[in-house]
C-alpha positions as CSV (number, residue, x, y, z in Angstrom):
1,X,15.2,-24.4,8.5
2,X,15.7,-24.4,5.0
3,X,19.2,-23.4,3.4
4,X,19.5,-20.5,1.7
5,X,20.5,-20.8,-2.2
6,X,23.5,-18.3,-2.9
7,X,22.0,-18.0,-5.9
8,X,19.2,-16.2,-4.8
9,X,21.1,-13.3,-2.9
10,X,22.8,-10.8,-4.9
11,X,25.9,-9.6,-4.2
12,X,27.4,-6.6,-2.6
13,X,29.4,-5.4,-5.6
14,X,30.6,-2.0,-4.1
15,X,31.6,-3.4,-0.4
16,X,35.1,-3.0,-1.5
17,X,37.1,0.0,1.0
18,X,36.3,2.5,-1.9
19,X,32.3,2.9,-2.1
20,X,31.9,1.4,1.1
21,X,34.0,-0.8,4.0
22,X,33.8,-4.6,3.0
23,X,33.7,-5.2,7.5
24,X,30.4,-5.6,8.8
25,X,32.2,-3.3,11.6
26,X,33.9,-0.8,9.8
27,X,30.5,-0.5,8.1
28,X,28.2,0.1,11.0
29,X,30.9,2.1,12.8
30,X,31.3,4.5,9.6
31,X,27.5,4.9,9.3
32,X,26.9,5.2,13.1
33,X,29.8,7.9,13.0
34,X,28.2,9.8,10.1
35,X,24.4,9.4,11.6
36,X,25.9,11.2,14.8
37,X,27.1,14.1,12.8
38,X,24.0,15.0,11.1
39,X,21.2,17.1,12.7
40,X,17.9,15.4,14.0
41,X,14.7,17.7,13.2
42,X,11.4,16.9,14.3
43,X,9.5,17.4,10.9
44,X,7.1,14.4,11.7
45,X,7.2,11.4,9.9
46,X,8.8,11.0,6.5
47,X,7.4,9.1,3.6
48,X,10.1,9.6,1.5
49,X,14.0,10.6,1.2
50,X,15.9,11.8,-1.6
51,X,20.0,11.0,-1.2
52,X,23.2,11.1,-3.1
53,X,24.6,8.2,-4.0
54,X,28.4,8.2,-4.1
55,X,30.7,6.6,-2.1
56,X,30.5,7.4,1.8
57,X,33.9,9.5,2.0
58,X,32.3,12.2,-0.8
59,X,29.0,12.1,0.0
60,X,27.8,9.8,3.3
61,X,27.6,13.3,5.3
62,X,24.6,14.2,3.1
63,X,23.3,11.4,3.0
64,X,23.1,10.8,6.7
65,X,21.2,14.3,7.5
66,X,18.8,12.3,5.3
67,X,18.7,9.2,6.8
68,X,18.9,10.5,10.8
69,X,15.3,11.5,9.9
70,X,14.4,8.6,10.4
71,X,15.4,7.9,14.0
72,X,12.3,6.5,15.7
73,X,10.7,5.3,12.6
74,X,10.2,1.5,11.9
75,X,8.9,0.8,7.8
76,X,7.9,-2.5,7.0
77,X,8.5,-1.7,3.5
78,X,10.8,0.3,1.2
79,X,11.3,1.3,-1.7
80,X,14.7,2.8,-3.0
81,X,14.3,4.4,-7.0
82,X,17.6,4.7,-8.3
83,X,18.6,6.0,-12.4
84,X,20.5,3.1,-13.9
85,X,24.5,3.7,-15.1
86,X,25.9,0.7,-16.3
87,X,23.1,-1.4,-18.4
88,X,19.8,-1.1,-21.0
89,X,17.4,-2.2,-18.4
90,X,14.2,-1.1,-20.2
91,X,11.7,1.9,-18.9
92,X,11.8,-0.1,-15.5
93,X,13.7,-3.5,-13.9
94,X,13.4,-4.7,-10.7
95,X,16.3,-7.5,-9.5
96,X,15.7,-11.5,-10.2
97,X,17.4,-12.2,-7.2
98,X,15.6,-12.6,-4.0
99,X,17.8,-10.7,-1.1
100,X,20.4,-7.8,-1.8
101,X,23.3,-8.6,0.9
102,X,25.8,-6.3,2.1
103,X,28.1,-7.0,5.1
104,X,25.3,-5.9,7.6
105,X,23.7,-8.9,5.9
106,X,20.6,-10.3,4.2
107,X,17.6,-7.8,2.7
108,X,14.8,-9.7,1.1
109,X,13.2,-8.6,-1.9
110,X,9.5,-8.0,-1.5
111,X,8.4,-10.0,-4.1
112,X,4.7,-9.3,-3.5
113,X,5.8,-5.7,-4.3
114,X,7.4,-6.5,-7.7
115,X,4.2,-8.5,-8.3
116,X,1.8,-5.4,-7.7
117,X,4.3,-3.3,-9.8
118,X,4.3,-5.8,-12.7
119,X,1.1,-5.9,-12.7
120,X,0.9,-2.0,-13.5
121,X,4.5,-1.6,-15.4
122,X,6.6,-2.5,-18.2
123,X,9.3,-3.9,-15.3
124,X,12.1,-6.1,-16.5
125,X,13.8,-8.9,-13.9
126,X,17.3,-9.0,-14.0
127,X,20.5,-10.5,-13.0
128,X,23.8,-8.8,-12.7
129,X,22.7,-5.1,-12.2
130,X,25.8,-3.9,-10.5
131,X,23.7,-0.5,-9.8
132,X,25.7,1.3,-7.5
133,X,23.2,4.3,-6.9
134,X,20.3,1.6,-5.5
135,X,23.3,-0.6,-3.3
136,X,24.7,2.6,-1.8
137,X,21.5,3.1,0.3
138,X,21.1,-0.1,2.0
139,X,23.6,-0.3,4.7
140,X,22.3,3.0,6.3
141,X,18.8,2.0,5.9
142,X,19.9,-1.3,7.6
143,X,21.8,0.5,10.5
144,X,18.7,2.9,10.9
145,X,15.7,0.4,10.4
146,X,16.9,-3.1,10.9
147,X,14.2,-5.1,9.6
148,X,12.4,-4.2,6.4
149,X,11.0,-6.0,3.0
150,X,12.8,-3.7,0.3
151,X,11.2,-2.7,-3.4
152,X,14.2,-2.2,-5.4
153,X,13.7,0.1,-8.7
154,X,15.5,1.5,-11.7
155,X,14.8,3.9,-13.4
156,X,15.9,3.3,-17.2
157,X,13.8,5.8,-18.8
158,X,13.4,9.4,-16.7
159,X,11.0,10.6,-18.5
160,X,8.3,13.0,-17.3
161,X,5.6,10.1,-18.5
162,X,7.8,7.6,-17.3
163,X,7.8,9.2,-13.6
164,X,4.1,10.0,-13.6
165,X,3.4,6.1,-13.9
166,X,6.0,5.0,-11.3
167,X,4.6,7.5,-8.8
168,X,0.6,6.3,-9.8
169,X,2.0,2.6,-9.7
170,X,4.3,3.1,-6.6
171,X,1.4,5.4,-4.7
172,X,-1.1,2.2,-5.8
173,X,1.0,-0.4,-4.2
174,X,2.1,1.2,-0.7
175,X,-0.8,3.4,-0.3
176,X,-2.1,2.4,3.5
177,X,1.2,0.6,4.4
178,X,3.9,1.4,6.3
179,X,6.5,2.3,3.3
180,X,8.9,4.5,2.6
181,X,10.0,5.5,-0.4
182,X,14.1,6.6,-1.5
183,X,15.1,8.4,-4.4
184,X,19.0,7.6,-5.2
185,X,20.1,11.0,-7.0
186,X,23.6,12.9,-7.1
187,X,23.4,16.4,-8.8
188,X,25.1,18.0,-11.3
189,X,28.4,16.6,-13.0
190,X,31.8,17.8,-13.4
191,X,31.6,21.4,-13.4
192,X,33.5,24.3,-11.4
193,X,32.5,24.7,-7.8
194,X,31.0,27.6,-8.4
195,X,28.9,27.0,-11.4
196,X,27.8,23.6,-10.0
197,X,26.3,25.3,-6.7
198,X,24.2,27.7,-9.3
199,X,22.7,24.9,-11.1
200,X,22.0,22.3,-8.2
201,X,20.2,25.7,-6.3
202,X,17.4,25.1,-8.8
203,X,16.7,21.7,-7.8
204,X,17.0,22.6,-3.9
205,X,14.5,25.3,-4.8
206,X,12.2,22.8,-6.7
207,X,12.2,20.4,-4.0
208,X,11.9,22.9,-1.0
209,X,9.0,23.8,-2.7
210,X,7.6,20.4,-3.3
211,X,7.5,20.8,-6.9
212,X,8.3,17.8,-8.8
213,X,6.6,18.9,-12.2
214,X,8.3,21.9,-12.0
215,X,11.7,19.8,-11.2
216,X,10.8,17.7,-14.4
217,X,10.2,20.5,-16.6
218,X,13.8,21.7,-15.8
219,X,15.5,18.9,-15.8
220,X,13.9,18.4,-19.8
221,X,15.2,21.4,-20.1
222,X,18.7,21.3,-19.2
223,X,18.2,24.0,-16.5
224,X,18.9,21.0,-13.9
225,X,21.0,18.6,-13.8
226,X,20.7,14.9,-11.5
227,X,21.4,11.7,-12.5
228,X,19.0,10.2,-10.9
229,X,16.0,13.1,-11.6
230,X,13.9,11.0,-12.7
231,X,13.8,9.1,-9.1
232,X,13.4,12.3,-7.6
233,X,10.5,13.2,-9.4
234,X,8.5,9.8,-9.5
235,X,9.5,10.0,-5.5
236,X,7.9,13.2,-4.8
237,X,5.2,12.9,-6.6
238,X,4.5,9.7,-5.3
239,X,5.0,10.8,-2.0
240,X,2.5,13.5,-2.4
241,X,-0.1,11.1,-3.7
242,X,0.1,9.0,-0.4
243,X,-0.6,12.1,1.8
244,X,2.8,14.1,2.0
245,X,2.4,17.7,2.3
246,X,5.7,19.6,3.0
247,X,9.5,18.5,1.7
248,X,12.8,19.8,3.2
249,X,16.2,20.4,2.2
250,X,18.0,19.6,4.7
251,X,21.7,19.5,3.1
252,X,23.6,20.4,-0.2
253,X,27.4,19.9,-0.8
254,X,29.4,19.0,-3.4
255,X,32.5,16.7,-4.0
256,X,34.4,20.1,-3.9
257,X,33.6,20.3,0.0
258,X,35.1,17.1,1.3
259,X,37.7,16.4,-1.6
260,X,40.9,19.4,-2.7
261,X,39.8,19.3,-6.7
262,X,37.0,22.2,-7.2
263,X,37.3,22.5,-10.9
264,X,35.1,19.6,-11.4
265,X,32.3,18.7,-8.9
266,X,29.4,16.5,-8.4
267,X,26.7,17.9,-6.5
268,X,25.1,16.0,-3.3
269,X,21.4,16.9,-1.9
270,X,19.6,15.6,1.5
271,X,15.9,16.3,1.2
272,X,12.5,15.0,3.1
273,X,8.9,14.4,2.5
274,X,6.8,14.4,5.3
């Protein structure tokens, strides 16, 4: 068999004890613990998720009502949307390495994915992306799934035009297949506890109405706020394309509900598309 090059798998930046344990046990134990706690509900069979993306101690809880959807399921494809915090990436990048790694292991890129997508998109490769929104999901889908090629996207332009062509590129590629697509998105940031529930309730409503122009047109707006809106609007909407019909809210929080500072908050959502 031949030997992996360690330049081909990138990192696990944020396995350090603070986003996420750095122990292949810890990890699986803290996930499994978290899947446990969250409410199975037969809504059938999801084609796409939308889930925070902060560390597991703020907002893993929401993220797992997401993610225990998916018990039963096997995907042999997916594909996690995530904004982009730390870089100029271009309207769309895609990694240049060829396996993400986290301490459950190896997941390899699927690069016949990122070929279709190229094909149809302005999509940068790069290196050192350090984009904690898009690592945060992998070790639950790892513990949930196992197995999977993943399609790893950021989002550097959220635009409304910029979604529409992700969802008609993404809807293109994994129409037919067994895919599912993620979209990494907190809420709104650093307001009271109060005010912060106000403005992410116009999201929930958006999505528990499966409206993702209407979500855009907010969000354009400044009625919304979500980091990561633009992934939650190329995900719906490319989720409807490939035959979803019904989305679910299945969780909100905030920072304020797990943590003693309520003066500034960042809001956490759990939805479904099925």
């Amino acid at each position: 068999m031949k030997e992996l090059d360690p330049a081909s798998v990138r990192p696990a930046f944020f396995a350090d004890d603070q986003w996420y344990p750095s122990s292949a046990a810890a990890l699986r134990s803290t996930i499994q613990s978290l899947l446990a706690a969250a409410k199975y509900r037969d809504l059938g069979r999801p084609l796409g998720l939308i889930c925070p993306h902060a560390g597991l101690r703020f907002s893993g809880a929401v993220a797992a009502e997401a993610y225990r959807q998916l018990e039963g399921q096997s995907y042999e494809l997916v594909a996690v949307v995530s904004p982009v915090h730390r870089r100029l990436v271009g309207p769309y990048a895609v990694t240049s390495y060829r396996y993400y790694s986290t301490p459950l292991g190896l997941l390899p890129v699927a690069e016949w994915a990122v070929a279709a997508l190229v094909d149809r998109l302005p999509v940068s490769r790069i290196g050192r992306d350090e984009e904690h929104s898009l690592e945060i999901q992998l070790p639950f889908l790892q513990v949930v799934l196992g197995e999977f090629e993943l399609l790893p996207i950021m989002m550097g332009d959220q635009s409304a035009e910029s979604c529409r062509l992700l969802a008609q590129a993404l809807a293109e590629v994994l129409q037919g297949r067994s895919a599912l697509v993620v979209a990494s998105s907190d809420l709104s940031h650093f307001h009271p506890y109060e005010v912060a529930v106000r403005i992410d309730s116009r999201i929930a409503e958006r999505v528990a109405n499966f409206d993702p122009e209407g979500l855009a047109a907010d969000l354009a707006a400044g009625r919304a706020e979500a980091c990561g809106g633009g992934p939650m609007v190329a995900t719906m909407l490319a989720c409807k394309a490939m035959g979803a019909k019904k989305a679910f809210v299945l969780q909100y929080a905030n920072s304020g509900d797990v943590w003693q500072d309520r003066t500034s908050v960042v809001g956490y959502l759990a939805a479904a598309l099925v």
